[in-house]
C-alpha positions as CSV (number, residue, x, y, z in Angstrom):
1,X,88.2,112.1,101.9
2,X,90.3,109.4,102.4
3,X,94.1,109.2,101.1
4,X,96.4,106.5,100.5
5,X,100.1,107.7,100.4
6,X,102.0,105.1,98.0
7,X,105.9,105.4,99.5
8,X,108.2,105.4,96.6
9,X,107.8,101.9,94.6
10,X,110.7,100.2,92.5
11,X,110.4,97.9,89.3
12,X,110.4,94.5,91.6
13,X,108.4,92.0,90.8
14,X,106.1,90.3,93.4
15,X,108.9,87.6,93.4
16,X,111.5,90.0,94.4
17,X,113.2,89.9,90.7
18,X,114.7,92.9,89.0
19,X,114.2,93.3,85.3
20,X,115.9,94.8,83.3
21,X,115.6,97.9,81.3
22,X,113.6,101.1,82.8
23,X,110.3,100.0,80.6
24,X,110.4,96.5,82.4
25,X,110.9,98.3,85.5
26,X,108.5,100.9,85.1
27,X,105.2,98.4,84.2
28,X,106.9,96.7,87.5
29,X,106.2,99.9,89.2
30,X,103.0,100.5,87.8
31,X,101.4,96.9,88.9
32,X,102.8,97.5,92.0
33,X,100.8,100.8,92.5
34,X,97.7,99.0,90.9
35,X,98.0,96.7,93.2
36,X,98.3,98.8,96.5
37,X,95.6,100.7,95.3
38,X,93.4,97.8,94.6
39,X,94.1,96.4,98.2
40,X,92.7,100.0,99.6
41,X,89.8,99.6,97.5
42,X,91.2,102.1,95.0
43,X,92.2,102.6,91.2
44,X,93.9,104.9,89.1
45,X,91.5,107.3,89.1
46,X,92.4,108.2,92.2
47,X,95.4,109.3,91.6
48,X,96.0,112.8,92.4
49,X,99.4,113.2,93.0
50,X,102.8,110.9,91.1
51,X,106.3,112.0,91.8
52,X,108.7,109.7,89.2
53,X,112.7,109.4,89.8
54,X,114.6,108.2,86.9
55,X,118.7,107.9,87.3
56,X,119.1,108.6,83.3
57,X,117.1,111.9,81.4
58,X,117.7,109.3,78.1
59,X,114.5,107.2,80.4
60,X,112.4,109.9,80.1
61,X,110.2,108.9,76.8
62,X,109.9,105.0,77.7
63,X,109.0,105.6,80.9
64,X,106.6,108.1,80.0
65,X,105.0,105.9,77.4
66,X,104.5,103.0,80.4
67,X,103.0,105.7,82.5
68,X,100.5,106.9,79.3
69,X,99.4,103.2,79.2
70,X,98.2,102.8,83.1
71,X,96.7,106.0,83.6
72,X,95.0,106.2,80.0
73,X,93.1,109.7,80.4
74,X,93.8,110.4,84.1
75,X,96.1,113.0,84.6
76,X,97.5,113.6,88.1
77,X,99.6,116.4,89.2
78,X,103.1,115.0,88.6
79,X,106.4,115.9,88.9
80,X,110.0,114.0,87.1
81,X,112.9,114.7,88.5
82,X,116.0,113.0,87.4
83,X,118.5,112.0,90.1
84,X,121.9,111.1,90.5
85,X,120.9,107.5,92.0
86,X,118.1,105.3,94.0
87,X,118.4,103.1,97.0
88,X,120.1,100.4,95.1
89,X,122.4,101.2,91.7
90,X,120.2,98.7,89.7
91,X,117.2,100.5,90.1
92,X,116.3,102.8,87.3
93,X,112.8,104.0,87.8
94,X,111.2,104.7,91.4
95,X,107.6,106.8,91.6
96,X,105.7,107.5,94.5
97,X,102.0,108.5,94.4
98,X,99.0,110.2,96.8
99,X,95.5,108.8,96.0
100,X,92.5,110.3,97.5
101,X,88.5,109.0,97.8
102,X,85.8,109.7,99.6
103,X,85.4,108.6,102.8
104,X,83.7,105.2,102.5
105,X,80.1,105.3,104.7
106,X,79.3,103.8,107.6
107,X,76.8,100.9,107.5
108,X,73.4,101.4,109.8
109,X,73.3,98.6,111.9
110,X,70.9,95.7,111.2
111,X,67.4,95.8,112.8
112,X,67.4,94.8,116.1
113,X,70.7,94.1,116.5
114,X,72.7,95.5,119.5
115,X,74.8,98.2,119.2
116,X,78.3,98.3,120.9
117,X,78.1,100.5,124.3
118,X,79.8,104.3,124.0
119,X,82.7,104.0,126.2
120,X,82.3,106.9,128.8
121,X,86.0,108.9,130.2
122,X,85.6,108.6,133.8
123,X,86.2,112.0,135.8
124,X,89.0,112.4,137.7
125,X,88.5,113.7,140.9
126,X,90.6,116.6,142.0
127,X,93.2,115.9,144.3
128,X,92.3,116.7,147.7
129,X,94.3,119.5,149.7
130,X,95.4,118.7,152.9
């Protein structure tokens, strides 16, 4: 298997801009995992594990409702925990996330074509005694 470990994202925008409100921030955070998945040829599905930190326990239901509209049926493990602050005051939602897939095969080479020489570890002779 292979497995992508997503460090914790924030609700920034690929321009660097902050929104406002934890639902803003929270489809912020959820493109931003799409995203990182997508670039590791990945998707939601292979989600296995989401960790969310919210600053206020009143962010619980929007953010969840965000969450229920990215994964659709998936269902990870997850776990909420509600913390005193992030990295920065303004953010409000941060989640961090463990995808895993099989390991992708290797291609045969073509016909004919040359295959790269195994490299060889040259033995080291012992040291001589004098």
């Amino acid at each position: 298997m292979r497995q992508l470990h997503v460090s914790g994202q924030v609700g920034l925008s690929p321009d660097g801009k902050l929104p406002p409100g934890v639902a803003a921030q929270a489809e912020n955070v959820w493109r931003n995992i799409e995203a990182i998945l997508a670039e590791a040829g990945m998707g939601i599905a292979d989600l296995v594990r989401v960790n969310t930190f919210l600053v206020d326990p009143a962010h619980v239901a929007e953010s969840r409702a965000v969450r229920l509209r990215h994964l659709g049926e998936h269902r990870p493990a997850s776990t909420l925990l509600v913390v005193a602050a992030l990295a920065a005051p303004e953010y409000l939602i941060e989640i961090e996330a463990l995808a895993a897939a099989p390991a992708r095969a290797r291609r045969a080479p073509a016909r004919g074509a040359k295959r790269a020489p195994k490299r060889v570890a040259k033995r080291r002779r012992p040291a001589r005694r004098g």
